[in-house]
mmCIF file as Biopython writes it, N, C-alpha, C and O atoms, coordinates in Angstrom:
data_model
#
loop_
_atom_site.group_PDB
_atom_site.id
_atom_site.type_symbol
_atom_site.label_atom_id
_atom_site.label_alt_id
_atom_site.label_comp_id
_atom_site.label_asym_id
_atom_site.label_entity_id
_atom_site.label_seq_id
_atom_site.pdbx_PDB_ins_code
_atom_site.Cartn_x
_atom_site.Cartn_y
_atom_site.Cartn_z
_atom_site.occupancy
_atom_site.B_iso_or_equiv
_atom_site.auth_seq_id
_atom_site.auth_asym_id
_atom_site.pdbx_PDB_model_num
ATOM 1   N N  . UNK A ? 1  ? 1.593   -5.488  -8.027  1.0 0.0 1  A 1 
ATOM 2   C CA . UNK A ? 1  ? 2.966   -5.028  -7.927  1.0 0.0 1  A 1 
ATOM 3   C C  . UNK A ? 1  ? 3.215   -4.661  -6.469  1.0 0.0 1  A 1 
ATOM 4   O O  . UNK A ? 1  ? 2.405   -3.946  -5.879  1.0 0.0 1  A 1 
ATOM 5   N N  . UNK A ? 2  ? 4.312   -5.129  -5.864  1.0 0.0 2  A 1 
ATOM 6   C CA . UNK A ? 2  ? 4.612   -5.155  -4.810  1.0 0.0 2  A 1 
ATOM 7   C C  . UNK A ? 2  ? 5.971   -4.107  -4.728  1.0 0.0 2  A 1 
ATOM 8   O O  . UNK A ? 2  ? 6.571   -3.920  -5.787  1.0 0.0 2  A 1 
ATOM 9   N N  . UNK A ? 3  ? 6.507   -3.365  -3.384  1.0 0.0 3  A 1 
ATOM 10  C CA . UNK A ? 3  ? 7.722   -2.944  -2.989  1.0 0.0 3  A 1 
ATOM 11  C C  . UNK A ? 3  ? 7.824   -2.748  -1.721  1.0 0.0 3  A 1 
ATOM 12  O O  . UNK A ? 3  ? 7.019   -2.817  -0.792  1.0 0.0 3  A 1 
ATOM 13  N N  . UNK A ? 4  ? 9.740   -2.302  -1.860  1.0 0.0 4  A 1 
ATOM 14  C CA . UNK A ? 4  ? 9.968   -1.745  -0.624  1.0 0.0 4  A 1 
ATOM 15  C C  . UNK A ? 4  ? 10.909  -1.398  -0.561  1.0 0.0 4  A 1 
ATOM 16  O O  . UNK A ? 4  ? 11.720  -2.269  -0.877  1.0 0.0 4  A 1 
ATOM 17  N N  . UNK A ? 5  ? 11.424  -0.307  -0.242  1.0 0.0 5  A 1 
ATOM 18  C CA . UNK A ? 5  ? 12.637  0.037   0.014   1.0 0.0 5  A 1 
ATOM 19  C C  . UNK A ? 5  ? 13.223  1.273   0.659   1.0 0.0 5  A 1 
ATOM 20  O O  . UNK A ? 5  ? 13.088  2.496   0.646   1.0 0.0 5  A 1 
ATOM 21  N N  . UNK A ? 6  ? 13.948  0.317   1.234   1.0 0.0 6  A 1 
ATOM 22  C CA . UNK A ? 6  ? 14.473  1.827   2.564   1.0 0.0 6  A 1 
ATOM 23  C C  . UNK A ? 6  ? 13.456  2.268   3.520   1.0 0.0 6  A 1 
ATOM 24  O O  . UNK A ? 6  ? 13.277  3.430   3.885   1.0 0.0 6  A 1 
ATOM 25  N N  . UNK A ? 7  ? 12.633  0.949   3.990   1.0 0.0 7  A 1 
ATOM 26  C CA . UNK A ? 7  ? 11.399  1.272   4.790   1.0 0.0 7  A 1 
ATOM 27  C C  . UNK A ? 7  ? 10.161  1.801   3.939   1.0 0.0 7  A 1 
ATOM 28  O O  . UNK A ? 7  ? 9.072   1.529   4.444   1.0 0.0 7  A 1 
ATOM 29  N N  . UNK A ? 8  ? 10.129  2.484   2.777   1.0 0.0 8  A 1 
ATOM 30  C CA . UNK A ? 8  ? 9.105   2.855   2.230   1.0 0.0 8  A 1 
ATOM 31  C C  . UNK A ? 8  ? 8.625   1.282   1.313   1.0 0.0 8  A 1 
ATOM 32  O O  . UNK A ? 8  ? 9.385   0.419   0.875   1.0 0.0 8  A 1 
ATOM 33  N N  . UNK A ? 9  ? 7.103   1.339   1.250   1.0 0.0 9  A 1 
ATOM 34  C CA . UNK A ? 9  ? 6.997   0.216   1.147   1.0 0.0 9  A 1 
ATOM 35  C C  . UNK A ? 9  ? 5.273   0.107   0.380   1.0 0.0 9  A 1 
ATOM 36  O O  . UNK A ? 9  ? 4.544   0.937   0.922   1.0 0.0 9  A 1 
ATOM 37  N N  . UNK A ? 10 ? 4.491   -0.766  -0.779  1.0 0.0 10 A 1 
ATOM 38  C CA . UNK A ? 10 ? 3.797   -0.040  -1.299  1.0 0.0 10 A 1 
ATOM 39  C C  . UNK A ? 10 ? 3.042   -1.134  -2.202  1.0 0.0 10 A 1 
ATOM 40  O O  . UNK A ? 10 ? 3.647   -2.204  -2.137  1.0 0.0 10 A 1 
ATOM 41  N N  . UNK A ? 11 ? 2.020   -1.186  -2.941  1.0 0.0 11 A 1 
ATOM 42  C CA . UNK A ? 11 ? 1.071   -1.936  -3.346  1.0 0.0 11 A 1 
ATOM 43  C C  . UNK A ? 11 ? 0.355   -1.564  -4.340  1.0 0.0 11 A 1 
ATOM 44  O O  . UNK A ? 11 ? -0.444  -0.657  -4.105  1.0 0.0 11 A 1 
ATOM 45  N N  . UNK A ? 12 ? 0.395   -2.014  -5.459  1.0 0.0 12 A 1 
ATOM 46  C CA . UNK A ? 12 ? -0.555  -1.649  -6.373  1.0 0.0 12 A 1 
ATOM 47  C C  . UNK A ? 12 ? -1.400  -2.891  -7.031  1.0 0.0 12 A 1 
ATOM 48  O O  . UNK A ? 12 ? -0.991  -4.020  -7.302  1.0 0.0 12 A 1 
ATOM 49  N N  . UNK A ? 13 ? -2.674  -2.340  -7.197  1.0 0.0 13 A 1 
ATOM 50  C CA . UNK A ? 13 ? -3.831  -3.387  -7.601  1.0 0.0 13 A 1 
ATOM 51  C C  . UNK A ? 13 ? -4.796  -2.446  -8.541  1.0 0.0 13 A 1 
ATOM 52  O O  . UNK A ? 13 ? -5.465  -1.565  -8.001  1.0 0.0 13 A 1 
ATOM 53  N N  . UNK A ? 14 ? -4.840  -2.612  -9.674  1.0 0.0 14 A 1 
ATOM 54  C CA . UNK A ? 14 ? -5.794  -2.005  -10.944 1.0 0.0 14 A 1 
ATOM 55  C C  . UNK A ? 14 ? -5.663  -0.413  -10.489 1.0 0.0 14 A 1 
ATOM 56  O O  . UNK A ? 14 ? -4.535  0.046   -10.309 1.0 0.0 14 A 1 
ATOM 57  N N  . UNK A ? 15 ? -6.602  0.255   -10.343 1.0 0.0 15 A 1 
ATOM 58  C CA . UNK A ? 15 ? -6.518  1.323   -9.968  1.0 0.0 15 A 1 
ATOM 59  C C  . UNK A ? 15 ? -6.113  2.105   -8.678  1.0 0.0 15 A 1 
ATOM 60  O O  . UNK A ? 15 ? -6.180  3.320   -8.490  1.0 0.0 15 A 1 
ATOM 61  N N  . UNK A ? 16 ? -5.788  1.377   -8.053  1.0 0.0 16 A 1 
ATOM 62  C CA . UNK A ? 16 ? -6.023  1.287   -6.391  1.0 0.0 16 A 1 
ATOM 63  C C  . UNK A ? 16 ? -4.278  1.323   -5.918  1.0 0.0 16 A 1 
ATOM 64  O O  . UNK A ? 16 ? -3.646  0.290   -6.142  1.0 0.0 16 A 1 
ATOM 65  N N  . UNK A ? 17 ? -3.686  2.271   -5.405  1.0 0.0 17 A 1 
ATOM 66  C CA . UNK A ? 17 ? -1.914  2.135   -4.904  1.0 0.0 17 A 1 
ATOM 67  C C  . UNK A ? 17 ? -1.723  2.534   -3.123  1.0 0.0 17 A 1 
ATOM 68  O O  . UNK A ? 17 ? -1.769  3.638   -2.581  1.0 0.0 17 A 1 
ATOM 69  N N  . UNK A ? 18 ? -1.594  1.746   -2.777  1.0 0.0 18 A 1 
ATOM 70  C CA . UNK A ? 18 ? -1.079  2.280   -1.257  1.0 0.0 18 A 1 
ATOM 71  C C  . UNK A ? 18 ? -0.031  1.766   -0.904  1.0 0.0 18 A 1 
ATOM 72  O O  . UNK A ? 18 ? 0.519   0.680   -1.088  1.0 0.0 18 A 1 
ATOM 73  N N  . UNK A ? 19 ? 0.280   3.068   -0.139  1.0 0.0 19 A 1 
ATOM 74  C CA . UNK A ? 19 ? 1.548   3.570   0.019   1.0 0.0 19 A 1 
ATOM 75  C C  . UNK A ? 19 ? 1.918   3.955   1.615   1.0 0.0 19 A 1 
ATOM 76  O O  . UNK A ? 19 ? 1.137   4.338   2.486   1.0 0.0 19 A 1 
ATOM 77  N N  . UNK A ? 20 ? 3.181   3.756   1.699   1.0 0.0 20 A 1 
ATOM 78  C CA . UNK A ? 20 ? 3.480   3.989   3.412   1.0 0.0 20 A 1 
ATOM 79  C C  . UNK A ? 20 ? 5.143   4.746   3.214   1.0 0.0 20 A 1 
ATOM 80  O O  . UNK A ? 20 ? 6.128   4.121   2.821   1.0 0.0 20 A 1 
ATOM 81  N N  . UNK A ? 21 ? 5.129   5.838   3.497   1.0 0.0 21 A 1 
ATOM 82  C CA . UNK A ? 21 ? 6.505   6.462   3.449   1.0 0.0 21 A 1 
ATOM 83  C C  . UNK A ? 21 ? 7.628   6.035   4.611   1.0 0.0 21 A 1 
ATOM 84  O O  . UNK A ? 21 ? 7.654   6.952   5.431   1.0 0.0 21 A 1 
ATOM 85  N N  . UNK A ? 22 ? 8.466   5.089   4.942   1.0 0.0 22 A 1 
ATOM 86  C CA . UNK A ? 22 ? 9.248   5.061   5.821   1.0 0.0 22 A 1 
ATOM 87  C C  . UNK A ? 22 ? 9.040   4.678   7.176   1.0 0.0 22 A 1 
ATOM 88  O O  . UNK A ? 22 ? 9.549   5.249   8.141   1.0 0.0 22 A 1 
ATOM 89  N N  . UNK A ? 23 ? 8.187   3.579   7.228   1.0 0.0 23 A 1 
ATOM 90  C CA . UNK A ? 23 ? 7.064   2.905   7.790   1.0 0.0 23 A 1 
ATOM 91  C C  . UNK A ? 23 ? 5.899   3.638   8.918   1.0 0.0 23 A 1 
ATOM 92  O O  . UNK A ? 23 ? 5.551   3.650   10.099  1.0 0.0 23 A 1 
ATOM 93  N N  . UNK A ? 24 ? 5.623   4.200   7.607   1.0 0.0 24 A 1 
ATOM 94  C CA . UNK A ? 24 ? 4.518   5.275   8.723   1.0 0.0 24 A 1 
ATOM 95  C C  . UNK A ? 24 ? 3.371   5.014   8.429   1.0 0.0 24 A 1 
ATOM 96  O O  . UNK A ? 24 ? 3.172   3.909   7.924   1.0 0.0 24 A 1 
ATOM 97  N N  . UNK A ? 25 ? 2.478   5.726   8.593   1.0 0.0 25 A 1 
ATOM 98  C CA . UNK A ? 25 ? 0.911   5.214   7.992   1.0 0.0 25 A 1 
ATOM 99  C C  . UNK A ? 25 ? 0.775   4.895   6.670   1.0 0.0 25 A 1 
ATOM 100 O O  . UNK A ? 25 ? 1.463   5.420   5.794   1.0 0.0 25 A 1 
ATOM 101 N N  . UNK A ? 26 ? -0.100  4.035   6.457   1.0 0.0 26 A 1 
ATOM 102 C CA . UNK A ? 26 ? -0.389  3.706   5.408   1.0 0.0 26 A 1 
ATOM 103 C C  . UNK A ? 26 ? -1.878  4.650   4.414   1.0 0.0 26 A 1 
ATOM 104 O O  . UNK A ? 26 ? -3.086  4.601   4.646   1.0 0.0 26 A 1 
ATOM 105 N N  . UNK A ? 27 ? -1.204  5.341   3.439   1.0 0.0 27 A 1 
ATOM 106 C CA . UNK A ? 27 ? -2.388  5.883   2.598   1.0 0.0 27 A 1 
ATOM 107 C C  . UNK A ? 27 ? -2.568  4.950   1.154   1.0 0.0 27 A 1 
ATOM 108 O O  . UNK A ? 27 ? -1.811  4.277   0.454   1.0 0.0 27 A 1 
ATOM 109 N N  . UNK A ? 28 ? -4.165  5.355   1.134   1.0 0.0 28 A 1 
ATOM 110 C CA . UNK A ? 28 ? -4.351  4.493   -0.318  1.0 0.0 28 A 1 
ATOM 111 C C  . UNK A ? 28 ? -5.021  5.913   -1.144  1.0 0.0 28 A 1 
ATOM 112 O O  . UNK A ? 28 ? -5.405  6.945   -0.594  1.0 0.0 28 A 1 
ATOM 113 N N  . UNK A ? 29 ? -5.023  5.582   -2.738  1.0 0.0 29 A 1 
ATOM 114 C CA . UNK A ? 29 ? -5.475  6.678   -3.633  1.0 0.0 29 A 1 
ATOM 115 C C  . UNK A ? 29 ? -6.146  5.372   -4.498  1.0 0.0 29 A 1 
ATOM 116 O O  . UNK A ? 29 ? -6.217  4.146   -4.416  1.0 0.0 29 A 1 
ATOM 117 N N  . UNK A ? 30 ? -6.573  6.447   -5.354  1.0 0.0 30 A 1 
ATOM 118 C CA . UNK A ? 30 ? -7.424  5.754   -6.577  1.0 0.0 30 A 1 
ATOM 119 C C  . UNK A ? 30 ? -7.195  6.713   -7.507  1.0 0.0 30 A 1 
ATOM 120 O O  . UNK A ? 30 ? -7.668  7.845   -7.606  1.0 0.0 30 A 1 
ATOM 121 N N  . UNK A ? 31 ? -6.255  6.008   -8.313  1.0 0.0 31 A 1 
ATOM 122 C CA . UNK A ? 31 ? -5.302  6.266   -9.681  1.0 0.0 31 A 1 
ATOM 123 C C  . UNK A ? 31 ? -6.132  6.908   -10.597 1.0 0.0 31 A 1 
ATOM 124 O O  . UNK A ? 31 ? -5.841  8.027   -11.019 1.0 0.0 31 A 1 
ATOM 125 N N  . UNK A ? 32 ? -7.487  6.106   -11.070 1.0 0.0 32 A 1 
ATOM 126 C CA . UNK A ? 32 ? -8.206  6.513   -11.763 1.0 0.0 32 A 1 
ATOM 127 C C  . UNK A ? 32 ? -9.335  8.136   -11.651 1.0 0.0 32 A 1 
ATOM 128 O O  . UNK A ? 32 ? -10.056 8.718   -12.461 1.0 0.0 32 A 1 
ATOM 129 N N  . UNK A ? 33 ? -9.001  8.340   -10.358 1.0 0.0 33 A 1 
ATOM 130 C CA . UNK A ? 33 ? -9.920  9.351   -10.187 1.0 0.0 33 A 1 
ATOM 131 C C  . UNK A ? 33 ? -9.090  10.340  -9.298  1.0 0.0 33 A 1 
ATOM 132 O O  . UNK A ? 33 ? -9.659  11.309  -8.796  1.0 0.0 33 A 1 
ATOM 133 N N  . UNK A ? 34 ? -7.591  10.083  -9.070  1.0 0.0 34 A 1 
ATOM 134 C CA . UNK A ? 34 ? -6.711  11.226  -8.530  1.0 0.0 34 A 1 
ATOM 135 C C  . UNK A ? 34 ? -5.037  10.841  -8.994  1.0 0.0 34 A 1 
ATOM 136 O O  . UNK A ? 34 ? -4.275  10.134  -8.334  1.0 0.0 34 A 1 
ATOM 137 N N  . UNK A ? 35 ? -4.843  11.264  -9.817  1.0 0.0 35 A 1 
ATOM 138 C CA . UNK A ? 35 ? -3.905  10.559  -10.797 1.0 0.0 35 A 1 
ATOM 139 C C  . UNK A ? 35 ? -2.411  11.275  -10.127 1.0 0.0 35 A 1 
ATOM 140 O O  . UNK A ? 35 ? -1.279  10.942  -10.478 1.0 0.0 35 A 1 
ATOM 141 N N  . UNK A ? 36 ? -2.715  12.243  -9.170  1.0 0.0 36 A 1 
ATOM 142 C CA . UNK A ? 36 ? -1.156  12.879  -8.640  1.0 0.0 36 A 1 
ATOM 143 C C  . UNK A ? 36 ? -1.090  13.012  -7.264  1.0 0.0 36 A 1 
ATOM 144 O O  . UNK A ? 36 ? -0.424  13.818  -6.614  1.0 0.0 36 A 1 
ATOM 145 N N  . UNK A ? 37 ? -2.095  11.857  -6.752  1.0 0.0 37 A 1 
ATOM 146 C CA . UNK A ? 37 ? -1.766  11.070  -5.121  1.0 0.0 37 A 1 
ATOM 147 C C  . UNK A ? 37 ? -1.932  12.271  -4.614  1.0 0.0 37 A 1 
ATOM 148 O O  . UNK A ? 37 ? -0.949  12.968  -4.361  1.0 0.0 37 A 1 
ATOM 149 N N  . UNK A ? 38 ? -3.349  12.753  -4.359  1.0 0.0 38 A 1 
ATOM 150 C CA . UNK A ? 38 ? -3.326  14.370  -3.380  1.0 0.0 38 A 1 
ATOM 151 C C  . UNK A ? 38 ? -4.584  13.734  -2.232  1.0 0.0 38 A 1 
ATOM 152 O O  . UNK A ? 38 ? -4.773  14.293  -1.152  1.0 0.0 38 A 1 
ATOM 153 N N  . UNK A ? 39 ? -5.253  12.689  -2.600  1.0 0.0 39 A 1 
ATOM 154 C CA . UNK A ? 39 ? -6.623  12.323  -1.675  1.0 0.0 39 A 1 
ATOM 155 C C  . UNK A ? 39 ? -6.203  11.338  -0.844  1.0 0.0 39 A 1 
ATOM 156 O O  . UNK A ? 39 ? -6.783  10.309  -1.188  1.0 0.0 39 A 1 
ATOM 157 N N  . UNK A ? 40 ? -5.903  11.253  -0.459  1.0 0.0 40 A 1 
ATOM 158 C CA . UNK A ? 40 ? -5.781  10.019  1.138   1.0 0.0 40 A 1 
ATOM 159 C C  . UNK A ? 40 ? -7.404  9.139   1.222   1.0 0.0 40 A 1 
ATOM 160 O O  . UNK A ? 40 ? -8.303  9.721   1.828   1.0 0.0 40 A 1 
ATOM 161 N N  . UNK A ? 41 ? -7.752  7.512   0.488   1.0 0.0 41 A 1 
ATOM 162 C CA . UNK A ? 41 ? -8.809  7.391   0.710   1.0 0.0 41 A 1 
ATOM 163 C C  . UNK A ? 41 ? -8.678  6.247   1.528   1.0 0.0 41 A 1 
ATOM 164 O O  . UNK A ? 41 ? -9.717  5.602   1.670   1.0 0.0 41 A 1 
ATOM 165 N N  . UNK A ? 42 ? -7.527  5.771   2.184   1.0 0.0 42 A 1 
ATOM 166 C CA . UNK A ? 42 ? -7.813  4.652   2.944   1.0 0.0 42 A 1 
ATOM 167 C C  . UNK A ? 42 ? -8.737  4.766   3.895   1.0 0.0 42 A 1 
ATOM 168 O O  . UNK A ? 42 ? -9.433  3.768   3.707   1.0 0.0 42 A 1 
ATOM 169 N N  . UNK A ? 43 ? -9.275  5.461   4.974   1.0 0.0 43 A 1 
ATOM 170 C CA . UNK A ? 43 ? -10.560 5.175   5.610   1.0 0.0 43 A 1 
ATOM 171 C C  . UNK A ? 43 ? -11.784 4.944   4.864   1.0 0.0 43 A 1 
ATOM 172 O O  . UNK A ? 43 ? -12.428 4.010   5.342   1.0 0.0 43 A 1 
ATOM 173 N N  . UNK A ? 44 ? -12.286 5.459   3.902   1.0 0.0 44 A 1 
ATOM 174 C CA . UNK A ? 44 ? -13.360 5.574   3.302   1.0 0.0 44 A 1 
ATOM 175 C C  . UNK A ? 44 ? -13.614 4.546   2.684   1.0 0.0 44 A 1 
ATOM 176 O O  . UNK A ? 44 ? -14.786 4.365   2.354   1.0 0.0 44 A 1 
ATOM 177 N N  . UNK A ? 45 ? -12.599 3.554   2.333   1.0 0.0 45 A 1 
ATOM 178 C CA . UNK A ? 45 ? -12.275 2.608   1.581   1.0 0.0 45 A 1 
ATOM 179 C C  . UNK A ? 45 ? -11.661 1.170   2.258   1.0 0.0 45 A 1 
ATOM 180 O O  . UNK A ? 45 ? -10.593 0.651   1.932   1.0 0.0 45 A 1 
ATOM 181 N N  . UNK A ? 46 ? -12.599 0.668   3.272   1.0 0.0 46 A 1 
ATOM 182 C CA . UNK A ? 46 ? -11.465 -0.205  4.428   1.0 0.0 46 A 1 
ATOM 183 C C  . UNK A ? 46 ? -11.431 -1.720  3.939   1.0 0.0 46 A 1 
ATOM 184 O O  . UNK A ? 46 ? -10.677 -2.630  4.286   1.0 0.0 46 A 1 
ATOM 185 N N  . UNK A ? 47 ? -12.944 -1.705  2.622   1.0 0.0 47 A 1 
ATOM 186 C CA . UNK A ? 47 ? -12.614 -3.335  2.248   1.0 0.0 47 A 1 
ATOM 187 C C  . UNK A ? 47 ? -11.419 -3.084  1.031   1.0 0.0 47 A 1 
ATOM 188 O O  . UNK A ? 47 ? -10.542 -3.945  0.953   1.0 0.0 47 A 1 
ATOM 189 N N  . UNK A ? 48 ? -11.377 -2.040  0.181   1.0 0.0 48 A 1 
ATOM 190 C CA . UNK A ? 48 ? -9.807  -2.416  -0.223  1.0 0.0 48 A 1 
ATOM 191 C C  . UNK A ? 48 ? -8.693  -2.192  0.385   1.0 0.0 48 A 1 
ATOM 192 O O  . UNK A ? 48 ? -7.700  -2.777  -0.047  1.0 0.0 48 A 1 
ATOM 193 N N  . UNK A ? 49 ? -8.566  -1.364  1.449   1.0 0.0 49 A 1 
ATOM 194 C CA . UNK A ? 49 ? -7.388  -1.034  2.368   1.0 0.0 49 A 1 
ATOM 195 C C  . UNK A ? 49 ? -7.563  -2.377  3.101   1.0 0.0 49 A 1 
ATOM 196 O O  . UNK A ? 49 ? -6.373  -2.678  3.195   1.0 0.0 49 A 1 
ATOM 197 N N  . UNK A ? 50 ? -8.157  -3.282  3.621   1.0 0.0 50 A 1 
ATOM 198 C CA . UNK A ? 50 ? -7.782  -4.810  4.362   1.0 0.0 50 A 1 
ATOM 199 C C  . UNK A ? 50 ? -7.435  -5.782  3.207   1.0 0.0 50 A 1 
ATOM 200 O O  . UNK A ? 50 ? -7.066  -6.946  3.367   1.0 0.0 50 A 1 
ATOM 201 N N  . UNK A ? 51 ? -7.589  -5.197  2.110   1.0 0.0 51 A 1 
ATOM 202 C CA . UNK A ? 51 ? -7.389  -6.877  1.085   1.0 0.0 51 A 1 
ATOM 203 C C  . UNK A ? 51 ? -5.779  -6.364  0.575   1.0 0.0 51 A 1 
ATOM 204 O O  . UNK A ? 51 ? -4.935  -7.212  0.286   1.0 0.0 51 A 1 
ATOM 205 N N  . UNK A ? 52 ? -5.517  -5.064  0.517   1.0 0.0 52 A 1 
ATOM 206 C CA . UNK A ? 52 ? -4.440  -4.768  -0.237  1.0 0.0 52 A 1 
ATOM 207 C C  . UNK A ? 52 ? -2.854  -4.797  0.890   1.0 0.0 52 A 1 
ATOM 208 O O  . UNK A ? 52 ? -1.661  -5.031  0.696   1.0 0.0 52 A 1 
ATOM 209 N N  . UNK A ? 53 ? -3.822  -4.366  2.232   1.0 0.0 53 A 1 
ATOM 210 C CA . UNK A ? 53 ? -2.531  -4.735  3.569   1.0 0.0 53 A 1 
ATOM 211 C C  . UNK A ? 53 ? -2.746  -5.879  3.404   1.0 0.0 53 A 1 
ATOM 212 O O  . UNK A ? 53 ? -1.623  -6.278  3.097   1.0 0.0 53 A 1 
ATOM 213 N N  . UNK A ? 54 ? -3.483  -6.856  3.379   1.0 0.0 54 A 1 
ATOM 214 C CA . UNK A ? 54 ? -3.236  -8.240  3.381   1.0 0.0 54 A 1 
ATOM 215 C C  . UNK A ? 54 ? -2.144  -8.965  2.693   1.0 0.0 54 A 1 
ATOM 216 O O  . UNK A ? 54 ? -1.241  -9.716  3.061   1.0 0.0 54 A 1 
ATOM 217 N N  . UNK A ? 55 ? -2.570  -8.445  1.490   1.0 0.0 55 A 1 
ATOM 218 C CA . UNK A ? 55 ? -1.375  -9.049  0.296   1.0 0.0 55 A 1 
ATOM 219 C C  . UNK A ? 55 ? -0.536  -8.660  0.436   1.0 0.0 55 A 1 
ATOM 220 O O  . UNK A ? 55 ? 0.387   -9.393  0.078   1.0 0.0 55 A 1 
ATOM 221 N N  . UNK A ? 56 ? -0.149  -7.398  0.976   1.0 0.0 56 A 1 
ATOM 222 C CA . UNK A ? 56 ? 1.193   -6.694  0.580   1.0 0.0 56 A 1 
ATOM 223 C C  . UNK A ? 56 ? 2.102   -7.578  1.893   1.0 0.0 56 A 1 
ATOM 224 O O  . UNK A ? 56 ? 3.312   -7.806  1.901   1.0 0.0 56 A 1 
ATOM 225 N N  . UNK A ? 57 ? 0.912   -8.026  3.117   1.0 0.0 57 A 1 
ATOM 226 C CA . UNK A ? 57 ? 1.918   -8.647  4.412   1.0 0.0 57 A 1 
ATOM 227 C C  . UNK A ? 57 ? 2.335   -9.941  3.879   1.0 0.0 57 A 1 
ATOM 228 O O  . UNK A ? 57 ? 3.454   -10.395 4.119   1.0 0.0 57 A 1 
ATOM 229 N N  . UNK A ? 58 ? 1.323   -10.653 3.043   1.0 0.0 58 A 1 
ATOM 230 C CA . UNK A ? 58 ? 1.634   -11.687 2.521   1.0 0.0 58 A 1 
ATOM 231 C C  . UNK A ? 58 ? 3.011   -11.969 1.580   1.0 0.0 58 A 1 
ATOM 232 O O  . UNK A ? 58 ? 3.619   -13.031 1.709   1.0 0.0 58 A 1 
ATOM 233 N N  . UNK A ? 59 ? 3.476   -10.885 0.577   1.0 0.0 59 A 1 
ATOM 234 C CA . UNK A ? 59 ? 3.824   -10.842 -0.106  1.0 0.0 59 A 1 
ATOM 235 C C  . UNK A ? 59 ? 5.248   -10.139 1.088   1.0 0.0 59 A 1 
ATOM 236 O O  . UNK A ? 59 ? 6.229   -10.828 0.806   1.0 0.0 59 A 1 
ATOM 237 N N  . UNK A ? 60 ? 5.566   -9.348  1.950   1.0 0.0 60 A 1 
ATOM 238 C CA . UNK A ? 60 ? 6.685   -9.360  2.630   1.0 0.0 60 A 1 
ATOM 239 C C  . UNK A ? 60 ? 7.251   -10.604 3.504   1.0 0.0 60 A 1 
ATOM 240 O O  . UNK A ? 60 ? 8.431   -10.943 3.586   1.0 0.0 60 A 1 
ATOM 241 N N  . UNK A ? 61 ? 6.277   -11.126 4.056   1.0 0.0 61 A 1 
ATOM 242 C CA . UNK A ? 61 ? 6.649   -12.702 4.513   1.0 0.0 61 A 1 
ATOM 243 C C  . UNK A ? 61 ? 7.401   -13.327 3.868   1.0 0.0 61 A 1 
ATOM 244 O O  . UNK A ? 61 ? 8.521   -13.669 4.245   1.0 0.0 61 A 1 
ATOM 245 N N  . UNK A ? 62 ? 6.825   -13.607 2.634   1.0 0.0 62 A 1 
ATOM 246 C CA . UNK A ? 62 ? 6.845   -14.560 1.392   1.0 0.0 62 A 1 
ATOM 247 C C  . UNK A ? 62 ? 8.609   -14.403 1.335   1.0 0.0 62 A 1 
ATOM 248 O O  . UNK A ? 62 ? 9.555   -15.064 1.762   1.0 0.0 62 A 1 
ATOM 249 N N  . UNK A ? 63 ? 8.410   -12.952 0.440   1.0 0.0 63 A 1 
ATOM 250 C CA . UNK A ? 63 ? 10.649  -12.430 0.270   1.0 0.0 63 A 1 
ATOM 251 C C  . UNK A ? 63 ? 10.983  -12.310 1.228   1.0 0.0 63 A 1 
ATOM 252 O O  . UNK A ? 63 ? 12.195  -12.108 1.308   1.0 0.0 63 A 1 
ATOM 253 N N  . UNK A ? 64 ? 10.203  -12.347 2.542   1.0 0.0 64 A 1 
ATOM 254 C CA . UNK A ? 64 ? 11.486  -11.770 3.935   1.0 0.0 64 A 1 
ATOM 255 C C  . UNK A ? 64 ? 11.928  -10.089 3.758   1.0 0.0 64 A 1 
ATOM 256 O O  . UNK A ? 64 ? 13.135  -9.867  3.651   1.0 0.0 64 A 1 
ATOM 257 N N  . UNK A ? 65 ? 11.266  -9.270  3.736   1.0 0.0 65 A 1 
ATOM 258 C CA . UNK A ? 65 ? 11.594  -8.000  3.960   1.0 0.0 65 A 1 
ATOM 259 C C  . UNK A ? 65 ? 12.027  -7.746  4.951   1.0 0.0 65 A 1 
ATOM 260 O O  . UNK A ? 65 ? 11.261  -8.175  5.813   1.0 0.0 65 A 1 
ATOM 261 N N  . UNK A ? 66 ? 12.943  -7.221  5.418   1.0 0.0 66 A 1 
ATOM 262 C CA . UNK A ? 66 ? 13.401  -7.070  6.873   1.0 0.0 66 A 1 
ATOM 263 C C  . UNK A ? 66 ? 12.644  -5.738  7.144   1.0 0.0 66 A 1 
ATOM 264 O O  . UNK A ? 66 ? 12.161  -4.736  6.616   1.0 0.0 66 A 1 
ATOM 265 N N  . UNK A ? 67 ? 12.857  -6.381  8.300   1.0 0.0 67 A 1 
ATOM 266 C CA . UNK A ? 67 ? 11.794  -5.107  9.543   1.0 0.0 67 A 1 
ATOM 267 C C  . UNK A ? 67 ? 10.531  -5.859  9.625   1.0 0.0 67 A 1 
ATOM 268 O O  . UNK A ? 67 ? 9.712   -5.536  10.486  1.0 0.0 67 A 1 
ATOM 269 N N  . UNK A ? 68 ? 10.287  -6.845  8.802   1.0 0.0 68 A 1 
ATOM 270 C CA . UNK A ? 68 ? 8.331   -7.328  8.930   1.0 0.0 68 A 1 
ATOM 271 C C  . UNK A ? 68 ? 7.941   -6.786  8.245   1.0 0.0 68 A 1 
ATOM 272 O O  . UNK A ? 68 ? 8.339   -5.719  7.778   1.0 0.0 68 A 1 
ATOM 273 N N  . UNK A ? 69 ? 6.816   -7.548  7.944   1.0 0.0 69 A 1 
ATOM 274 C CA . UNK A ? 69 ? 5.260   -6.639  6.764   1.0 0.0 69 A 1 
ATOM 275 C C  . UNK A ? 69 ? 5.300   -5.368  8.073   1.0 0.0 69 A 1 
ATOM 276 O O  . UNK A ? 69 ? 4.542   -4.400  8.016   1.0 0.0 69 A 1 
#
């Protein structure tokens, strides 16, 4: 599942959601083990934080999001 809107912009894959508020940094969580988005694990986590920015740039290309992935 892909989004975006109003600059906020966001990715979800099985357990795994990252998220960027208003094109600012990008945080990732893990649904399954922090269910109310309080842990920030994108560093700790950089082979799913590169596969999930990947898709999500892929997937803004694709519709043309304005502003760019």
């Amino acid at each position: 599942i892909f989004w975006e809107h109003l600059g906020n912009r966001g990715v979800r894959m099985g357990d795994w959601k990252l998220v960027s508020k208003d094109k600012g940094q990008w945080e990732l969580y893990n649904l399954r083990t922090d269910r109310t988005e309080r842990i920030n694990v994108f560093d700790e986590n950089q082979n799913v934080s590169k596969k999930m920015l990947k898709a999500y740039r892929q997937w803004a290309e694709k519709v043309g999001v304005r502003g760019g992935p």
